[in-house]
C-alpha positions as a Markdown table, in Angstrom:
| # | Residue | x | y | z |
|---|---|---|---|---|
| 1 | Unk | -46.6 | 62.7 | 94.2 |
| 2 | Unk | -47.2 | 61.3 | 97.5 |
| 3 | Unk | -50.0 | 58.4 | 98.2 |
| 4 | Unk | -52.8 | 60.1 | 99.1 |
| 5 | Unk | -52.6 | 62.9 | 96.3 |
| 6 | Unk | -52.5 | 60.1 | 93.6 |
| 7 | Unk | -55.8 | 58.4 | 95.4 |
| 8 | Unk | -57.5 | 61.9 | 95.2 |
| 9 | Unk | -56.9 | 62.0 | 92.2 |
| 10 | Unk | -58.4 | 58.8 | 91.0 |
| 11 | Unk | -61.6 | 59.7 | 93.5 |
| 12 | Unk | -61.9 | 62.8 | 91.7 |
| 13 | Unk | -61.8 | 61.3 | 88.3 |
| 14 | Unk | -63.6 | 57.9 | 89.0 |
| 15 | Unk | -66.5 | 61.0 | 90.7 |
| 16 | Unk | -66.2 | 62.9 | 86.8 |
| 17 | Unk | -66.4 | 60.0 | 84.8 |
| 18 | Unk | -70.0 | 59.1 | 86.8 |
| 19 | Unk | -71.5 | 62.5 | 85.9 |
| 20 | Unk | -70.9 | 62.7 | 82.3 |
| 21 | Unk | -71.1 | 60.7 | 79.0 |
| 22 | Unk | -67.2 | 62.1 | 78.0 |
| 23 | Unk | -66.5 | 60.8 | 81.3 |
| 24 | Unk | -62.8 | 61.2 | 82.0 |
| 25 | Unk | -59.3 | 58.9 | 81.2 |
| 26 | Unk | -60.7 | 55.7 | 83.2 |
| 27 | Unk | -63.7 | 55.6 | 80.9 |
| 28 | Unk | -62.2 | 54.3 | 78.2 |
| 29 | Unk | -61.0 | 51.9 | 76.1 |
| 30 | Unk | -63.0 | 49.1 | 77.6 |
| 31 | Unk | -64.9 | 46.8 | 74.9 |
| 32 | Unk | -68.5 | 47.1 | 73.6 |
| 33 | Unk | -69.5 | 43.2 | 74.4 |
| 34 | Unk | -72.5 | 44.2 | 76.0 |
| 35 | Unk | -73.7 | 46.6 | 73.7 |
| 36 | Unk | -73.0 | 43.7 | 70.5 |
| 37 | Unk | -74.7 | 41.2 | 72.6 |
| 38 | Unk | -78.0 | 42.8 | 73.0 |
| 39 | Unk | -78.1 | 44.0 | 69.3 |
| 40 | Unk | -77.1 | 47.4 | 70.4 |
| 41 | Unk | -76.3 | 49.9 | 67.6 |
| 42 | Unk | -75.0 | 52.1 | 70.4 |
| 43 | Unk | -71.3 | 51.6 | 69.2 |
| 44 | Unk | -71.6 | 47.9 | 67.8 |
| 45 | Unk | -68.9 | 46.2 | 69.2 |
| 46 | Unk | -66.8 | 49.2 | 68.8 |
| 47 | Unk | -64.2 | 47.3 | 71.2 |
| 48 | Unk | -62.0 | 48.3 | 74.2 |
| 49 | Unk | -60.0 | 50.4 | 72.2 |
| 50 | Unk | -59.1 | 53.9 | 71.1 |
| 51 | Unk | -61.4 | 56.3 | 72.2 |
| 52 | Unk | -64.6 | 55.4 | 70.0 |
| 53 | Unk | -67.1 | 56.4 | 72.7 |
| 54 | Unk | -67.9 | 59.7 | 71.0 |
| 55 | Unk | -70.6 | 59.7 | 68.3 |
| 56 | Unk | -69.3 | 59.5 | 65.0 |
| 57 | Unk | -66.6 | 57.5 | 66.1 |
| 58 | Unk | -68.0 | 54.2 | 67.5 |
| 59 | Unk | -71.6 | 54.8 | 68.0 |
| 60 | Unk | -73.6 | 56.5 | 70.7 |
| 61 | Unk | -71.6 | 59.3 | 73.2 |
| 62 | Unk | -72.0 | 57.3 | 76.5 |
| 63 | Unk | -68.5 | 55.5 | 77.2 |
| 64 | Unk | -66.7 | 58.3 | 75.4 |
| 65 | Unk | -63.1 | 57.4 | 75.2 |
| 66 | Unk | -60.8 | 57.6 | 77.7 |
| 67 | Unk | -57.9 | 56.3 | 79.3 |
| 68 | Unk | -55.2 | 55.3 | 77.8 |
| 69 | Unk | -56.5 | 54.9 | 74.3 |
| 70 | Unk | -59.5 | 53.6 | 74.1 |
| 71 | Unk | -63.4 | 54.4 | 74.4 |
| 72 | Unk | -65.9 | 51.5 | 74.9 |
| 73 | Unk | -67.8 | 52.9 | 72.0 |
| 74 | Unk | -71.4 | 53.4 | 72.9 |
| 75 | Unk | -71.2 | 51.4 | 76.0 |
| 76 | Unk | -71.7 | 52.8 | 79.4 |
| 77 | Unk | -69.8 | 50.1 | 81.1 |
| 78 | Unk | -66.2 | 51.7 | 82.5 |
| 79 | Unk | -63.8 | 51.6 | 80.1 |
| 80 | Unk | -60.4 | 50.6 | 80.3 |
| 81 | Unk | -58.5 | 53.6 | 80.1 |
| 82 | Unk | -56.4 | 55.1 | 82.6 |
| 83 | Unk | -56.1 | 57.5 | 85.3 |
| 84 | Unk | -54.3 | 60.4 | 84.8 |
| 85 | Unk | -54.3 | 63.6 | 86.9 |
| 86 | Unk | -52.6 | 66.2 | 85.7 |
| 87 | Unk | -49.1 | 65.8 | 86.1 |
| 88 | Unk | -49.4 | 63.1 | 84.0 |
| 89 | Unk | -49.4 | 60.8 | 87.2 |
| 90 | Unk | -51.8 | 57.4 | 87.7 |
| 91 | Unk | -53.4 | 57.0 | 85.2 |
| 92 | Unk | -62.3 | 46.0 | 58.9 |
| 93 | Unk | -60.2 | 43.0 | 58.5 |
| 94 | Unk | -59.0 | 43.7 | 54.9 |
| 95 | Unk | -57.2 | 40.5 | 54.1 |
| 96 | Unk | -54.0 | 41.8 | 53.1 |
| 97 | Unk | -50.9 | 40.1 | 53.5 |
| 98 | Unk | -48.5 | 41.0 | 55.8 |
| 99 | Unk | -46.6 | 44.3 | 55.6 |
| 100 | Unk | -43.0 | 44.7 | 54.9 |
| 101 | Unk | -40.7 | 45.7 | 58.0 |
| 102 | Unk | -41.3 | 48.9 | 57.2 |
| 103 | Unk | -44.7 | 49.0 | 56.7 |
| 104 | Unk | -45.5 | 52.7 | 54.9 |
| 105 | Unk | -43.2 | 54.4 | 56.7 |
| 106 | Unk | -42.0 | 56.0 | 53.6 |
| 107 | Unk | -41.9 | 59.8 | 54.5 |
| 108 | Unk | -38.3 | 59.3 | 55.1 |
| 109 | Unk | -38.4 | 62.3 | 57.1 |
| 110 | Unk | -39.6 | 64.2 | 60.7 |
| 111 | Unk | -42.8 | 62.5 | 61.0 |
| 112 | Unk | -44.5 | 64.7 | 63.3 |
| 113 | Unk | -46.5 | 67.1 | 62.6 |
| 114 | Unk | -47.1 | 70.5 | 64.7 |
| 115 | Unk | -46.7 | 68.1 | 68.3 |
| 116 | Unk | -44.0 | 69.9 | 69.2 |
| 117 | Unk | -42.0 | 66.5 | 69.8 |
| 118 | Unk | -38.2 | 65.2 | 68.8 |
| 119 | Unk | -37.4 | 64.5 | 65.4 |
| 120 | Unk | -38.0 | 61.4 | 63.9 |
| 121 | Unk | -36.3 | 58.6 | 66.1 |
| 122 | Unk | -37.9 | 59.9 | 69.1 |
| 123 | Unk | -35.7 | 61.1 | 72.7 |
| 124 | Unk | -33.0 | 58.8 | 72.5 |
| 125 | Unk | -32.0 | 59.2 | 76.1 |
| 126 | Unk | -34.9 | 56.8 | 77.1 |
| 127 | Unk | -33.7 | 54.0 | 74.8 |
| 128 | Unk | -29.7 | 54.8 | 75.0 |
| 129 | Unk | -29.5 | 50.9 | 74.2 |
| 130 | Unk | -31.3 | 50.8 | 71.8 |
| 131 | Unk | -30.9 | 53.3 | 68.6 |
| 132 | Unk | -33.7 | 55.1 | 66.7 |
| 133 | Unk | -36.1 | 53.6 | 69.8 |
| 134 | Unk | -38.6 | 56.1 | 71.0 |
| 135 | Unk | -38.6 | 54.1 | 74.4 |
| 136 | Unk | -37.4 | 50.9 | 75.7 |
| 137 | Unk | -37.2 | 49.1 | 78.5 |
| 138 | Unk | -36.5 | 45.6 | 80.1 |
| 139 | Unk | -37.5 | 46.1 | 83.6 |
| 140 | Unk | -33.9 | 45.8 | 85.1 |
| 141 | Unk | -34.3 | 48.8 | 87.5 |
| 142 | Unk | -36.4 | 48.0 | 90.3 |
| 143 | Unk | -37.8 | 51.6 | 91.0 |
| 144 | Unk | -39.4 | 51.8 | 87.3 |
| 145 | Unk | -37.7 | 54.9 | 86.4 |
| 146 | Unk | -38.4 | 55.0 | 82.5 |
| 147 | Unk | -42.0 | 54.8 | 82.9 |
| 148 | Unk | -44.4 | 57.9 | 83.7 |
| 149 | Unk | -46.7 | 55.8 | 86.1 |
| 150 | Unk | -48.8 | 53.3 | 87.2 |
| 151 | Unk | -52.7 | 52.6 | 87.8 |
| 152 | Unk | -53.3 | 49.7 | 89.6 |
| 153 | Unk | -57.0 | 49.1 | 90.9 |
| 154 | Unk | -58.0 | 45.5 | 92.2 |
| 155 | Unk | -54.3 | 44.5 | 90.9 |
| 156 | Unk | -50.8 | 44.2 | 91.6 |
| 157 | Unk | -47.4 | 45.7 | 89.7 |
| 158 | Unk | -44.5 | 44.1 | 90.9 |
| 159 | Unk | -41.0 | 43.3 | 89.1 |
| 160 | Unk | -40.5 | 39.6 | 88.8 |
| 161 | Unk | -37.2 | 38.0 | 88.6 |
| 162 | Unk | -38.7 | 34.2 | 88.8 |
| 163 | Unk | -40.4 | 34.5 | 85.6 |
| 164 | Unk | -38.1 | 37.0 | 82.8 |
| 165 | Unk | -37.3 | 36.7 | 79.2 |
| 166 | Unk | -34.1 | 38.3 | 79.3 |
| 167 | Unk | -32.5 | 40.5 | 81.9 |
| 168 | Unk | -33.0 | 39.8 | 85.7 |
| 169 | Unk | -36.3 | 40.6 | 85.9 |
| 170 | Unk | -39.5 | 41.4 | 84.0 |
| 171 | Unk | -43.1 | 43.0 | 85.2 |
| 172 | Unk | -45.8 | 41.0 | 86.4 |
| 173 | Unk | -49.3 | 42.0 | 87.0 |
| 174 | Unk | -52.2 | 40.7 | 88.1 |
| 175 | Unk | -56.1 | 41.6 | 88.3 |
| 176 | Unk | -58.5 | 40.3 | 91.0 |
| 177 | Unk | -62.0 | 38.9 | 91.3 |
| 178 | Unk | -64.5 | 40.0 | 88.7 |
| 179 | Unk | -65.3 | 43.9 | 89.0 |
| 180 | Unk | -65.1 | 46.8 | 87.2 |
| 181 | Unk | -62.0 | 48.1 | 88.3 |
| 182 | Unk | -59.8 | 45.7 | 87.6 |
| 183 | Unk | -56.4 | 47.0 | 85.7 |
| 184 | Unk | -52.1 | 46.6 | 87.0 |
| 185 | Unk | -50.2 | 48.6 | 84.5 |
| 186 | Unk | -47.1 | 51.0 | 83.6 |
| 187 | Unk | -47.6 | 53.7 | 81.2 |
| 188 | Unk | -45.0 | 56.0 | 79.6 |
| 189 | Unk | -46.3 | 59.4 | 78.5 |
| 190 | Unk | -43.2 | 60.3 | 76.1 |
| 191 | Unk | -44.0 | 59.3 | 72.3 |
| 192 | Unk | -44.4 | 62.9 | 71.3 |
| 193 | Unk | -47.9 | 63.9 | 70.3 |
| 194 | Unk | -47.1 | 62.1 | 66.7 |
| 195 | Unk | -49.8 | 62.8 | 64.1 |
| 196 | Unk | -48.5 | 61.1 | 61.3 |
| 197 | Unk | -46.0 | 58.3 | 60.4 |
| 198 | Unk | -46.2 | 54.8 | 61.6 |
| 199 | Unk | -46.0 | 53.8 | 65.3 |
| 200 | Unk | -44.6 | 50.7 | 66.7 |
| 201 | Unk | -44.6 | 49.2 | 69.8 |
| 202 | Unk | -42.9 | 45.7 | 70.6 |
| 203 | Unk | -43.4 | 43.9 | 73.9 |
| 204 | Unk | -42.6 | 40.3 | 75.2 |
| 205 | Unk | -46.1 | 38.5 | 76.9 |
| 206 | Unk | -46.2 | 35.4 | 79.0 |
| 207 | Unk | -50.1 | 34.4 | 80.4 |
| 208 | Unk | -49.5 | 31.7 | 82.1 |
| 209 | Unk | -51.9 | 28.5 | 81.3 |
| 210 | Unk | -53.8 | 28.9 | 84.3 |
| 211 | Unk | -55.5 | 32.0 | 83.4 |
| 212 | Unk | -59.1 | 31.5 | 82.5 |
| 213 | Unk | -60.4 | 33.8 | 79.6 |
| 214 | Unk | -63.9 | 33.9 | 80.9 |
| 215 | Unk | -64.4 | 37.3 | 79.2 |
| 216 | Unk | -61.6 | 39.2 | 77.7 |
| 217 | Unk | -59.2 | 41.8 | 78.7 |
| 218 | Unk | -56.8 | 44.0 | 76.8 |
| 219 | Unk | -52.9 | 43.4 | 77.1 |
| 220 | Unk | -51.3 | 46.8 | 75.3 |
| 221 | Unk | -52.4 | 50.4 | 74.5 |
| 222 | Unk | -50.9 | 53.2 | 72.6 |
| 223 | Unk | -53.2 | 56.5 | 72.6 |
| 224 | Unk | -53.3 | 60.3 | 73.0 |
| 225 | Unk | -53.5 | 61.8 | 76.2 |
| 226 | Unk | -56.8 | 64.0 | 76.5 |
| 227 | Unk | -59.9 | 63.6 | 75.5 |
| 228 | Unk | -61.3 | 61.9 | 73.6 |
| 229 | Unk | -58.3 | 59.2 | 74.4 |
| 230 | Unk | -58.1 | 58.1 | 71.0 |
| 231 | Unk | -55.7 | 55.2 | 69.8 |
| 232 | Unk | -55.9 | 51.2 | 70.0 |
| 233 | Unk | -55.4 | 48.6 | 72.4 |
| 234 | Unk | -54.7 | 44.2 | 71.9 |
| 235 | Unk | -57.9 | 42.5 | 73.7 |
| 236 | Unk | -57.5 | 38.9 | 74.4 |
| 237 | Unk | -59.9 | 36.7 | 74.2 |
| 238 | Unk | -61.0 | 32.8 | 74.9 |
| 239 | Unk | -60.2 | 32.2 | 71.2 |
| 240 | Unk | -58.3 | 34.8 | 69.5 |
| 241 | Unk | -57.2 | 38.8 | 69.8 |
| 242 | Unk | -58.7 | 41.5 | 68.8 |
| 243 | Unk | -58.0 | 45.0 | 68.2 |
| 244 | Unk | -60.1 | 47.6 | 69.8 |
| 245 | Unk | -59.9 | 51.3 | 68.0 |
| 246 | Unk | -60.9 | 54.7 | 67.7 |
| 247 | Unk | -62.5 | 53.3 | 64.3 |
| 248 | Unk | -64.4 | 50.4 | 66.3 |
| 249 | Unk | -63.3 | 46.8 | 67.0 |
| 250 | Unk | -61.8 | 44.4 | 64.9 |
| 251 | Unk | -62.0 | 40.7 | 64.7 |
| 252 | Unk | -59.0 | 38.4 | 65.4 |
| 253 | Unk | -58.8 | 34.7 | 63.9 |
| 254 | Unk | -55.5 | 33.5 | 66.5 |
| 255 | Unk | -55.4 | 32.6 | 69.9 |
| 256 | Unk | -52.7 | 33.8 | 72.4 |
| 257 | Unk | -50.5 | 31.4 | 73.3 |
| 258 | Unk | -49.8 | 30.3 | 77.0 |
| 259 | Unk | -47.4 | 29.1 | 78.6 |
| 260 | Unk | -44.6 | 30.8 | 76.3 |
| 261 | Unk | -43.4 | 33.8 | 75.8 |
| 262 | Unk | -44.9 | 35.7 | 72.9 |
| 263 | Unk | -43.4 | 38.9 | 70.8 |
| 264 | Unk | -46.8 | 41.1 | 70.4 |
| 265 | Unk | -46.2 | 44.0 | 67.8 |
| 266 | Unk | -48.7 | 46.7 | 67.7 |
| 267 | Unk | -48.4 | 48.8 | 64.8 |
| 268 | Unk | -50.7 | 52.0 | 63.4 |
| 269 | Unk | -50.4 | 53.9 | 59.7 |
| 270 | Unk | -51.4 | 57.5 | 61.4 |
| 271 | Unk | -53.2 | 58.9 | 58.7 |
| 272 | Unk | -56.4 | 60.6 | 58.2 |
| 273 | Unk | -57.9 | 58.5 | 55.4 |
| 274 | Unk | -55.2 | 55.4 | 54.5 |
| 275 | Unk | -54.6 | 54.6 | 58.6 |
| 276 | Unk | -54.3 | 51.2 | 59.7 |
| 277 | Unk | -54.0 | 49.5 | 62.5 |
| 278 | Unk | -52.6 | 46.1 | 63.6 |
| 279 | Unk | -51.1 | 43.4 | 65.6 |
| 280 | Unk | -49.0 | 40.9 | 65.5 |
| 281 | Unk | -48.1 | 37.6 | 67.4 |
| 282 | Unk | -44.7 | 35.6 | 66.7 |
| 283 | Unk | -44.4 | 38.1 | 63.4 |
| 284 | Unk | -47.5 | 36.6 | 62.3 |
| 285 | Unk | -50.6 | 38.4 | 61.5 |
| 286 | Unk | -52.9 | 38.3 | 64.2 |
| 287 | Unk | -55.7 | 40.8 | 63.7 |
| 288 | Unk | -56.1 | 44.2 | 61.1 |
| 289 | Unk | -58.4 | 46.8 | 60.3 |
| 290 | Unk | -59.2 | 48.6 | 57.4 |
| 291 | Unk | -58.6 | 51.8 | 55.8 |
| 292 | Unk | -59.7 | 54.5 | 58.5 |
| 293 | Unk | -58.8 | 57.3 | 59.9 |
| 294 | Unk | -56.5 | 56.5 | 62.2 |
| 295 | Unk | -55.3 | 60.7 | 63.5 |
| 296 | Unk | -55.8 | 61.7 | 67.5 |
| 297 | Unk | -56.5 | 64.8 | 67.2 |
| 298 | Unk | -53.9 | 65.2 | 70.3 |
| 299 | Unk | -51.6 | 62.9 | 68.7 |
| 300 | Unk | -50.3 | 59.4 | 69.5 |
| 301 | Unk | -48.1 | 60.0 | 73.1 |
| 302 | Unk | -49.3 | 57.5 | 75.5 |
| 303 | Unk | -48.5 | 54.0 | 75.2 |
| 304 | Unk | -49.0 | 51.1 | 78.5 |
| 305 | Unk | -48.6 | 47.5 | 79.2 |
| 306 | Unk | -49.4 | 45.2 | 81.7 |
| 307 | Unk | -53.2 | 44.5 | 82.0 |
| 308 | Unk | -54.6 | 47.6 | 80.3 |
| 309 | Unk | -58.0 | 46.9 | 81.9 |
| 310 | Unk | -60.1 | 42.7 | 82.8 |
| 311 | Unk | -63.6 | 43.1 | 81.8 |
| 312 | Unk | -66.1 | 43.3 | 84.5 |
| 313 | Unk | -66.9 | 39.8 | 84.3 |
| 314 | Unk | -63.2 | 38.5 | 83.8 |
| 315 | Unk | -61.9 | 36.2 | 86.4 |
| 316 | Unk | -57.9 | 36.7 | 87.8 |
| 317 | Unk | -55.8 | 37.4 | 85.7 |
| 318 | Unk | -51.4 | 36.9 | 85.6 |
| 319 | Unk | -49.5 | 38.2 | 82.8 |
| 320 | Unk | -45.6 | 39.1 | 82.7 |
| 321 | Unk | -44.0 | 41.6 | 80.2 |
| 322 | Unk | -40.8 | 42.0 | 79.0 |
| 323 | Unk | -38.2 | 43.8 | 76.6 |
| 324 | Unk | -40.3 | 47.3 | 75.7 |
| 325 | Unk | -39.1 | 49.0 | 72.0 |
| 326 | Unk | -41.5 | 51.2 | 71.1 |
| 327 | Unk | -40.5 | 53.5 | 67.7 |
| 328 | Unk | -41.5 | 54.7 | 64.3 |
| 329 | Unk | -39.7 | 51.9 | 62.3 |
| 330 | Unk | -40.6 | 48.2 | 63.0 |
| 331 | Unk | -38.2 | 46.5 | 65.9 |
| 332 | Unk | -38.5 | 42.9 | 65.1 |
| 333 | Unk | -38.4 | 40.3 | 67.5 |
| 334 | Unk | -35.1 | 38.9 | 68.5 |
């Protein structure tokens, strides 16, 4: 798609999302801070995560979900989801201990469920390196193949080779002055409308020291891909991560380290009653929900990284990403 057809696009749906409470995929995903802050039951701190803008879901219907999995619950500030025109272009704490590697995935079988996607083990050709992997990808090719696309707005995408975990090169990205369009990410559109199972992604993160966490902003997403945009996304904060979802937001008790790089798991039990979802940092808990419902009703096939979306109020931000395994067993870190 040439240039100026993928910046029509995002006019046209940056136009849609301003005429309408469902909004469209940018208005999404972006957290409920404002709403918490002034006592708002209008989706409580429902998060910048999966698609909890609809009533029912995360509170009120203004900030319905969009983009990229997520829904700013009850806000009406933009949300953090993604562009996407239709050819798939721009787009409760429980206290548990830790899961096993497996974590539930004990159906043993094909875990999707009327999506029309590959068996279990997802398209292997994506992930030839790396068996059983839905998708991976270490950003060695410098045209970006593997992934669907990017939205950049008030950002930059760019492979870096000065800064890599493994490999030549890994992605940097980088958000501007405080705004509220402010997201540099890559997305990949191939996870196969999954409506049951467990989902993992694995990602390598490096925010360099210099970055100050004036607000928050959220650093991984898996979702559907139509509205309502429902799924999850990490938010990092000052002090600790969170998890925003299409159940609301959960609270985080561990910082994200700088300086280092850091093996981020995202994880989510997709199941109408018994669904969970979670992140990890290092292999070590970070941040869980309950027991909710945790079933797109599109199914889980979108998944992005890079800077999902900076908070209106969130200075610059620089993050890197490296070594990509998303599938429906845990990958580790190695």
């Amino acid at each position: 798609m040439t240039s100026w057809l993928r910046t029509g696009w995002l006019w046209l749906g940056l136009s849609a999302c301003s005429l309408g409470a469902m909004g469209c995929l940018r208005w999404g995903y972006a957290e409920r801070d404002r709403a918490r802050d002034a006592g708002s039951d209008a989706g409580a701190d429902g998060g910048r995560g999966g698609a909890a803008g609809t009533a029912g879901r995360g509170g009120s219907t203004a900030g319905a979900g969009a983009g990229g999995a997520g829904g700013r619950a009850g806000s009406d500030e933009p949300g953090d989801g993604g562009m996407q025109p239709p050819d798939g272009g721009m787009n409760e704490r429980d206290g548990e201990s830790d899961h096993d590697d497996d974590d539930d995935d004990d159906d043993g079988g094909d875990d999707r469920e009327d999506d029309g996607g590959a068996a279990d083990g997802g398209r292997s050709e994506f992930c030839p390196e790396r068996s059983g992997a839905i998708f991976c990808d270490g950003f060695e090719d410098p045209a970006f193949a593997r992934w669907s696309y990017p939205v950049i707005t008030n950002g930059t995408l760019a492979r870096s080779t000065d800064r890599k975990r493994t490999g030549d090169a890994s992605l940097r990205a980088t958000t501007g002055a405080p705004g509220l369009e402010n997201q540099a990410r890559y997305a990949t559109n191939e996870l196969g409308a999954l409506k049951s199972g467990d989902l993992w992604m694995r990602y390598y993160y490096f925010v360099p020291g210099s970055v100050v966490v004036t607000s928050h902003f959220s650093a991984g997403v898996m979702s559907e891909l139509q509205e309502p945009y429902a799924g999850f996304s990490l938010i990092v904060r000052a002090a600790r991560v969170d998890l925003s979802t299409m159940a609301g937001s959960v609270e985080g008790t561990i910082a994200f380290p700088r300086d280092r790089w850091v093996c981020v798991e995202l994880h989510v039990k997709i199941d109408p009653t018994a669904g969970l979802f979670e992140a990890y940092l290092d292999e070590e808990l970070a941040v869980r929900s309950g027991a909710v419902n945790s079933v797109p009703a599109a199914g889980f096939r979108n998944a992005e990284v890079g800077i999902h979306y900076a908070e209106e109020t969130q200075g610059p931000v620089e993050a890197f990403v490296d070594d990509v395994v998303i599938g429906r067993t845990r990958m580790g870190c190695d």
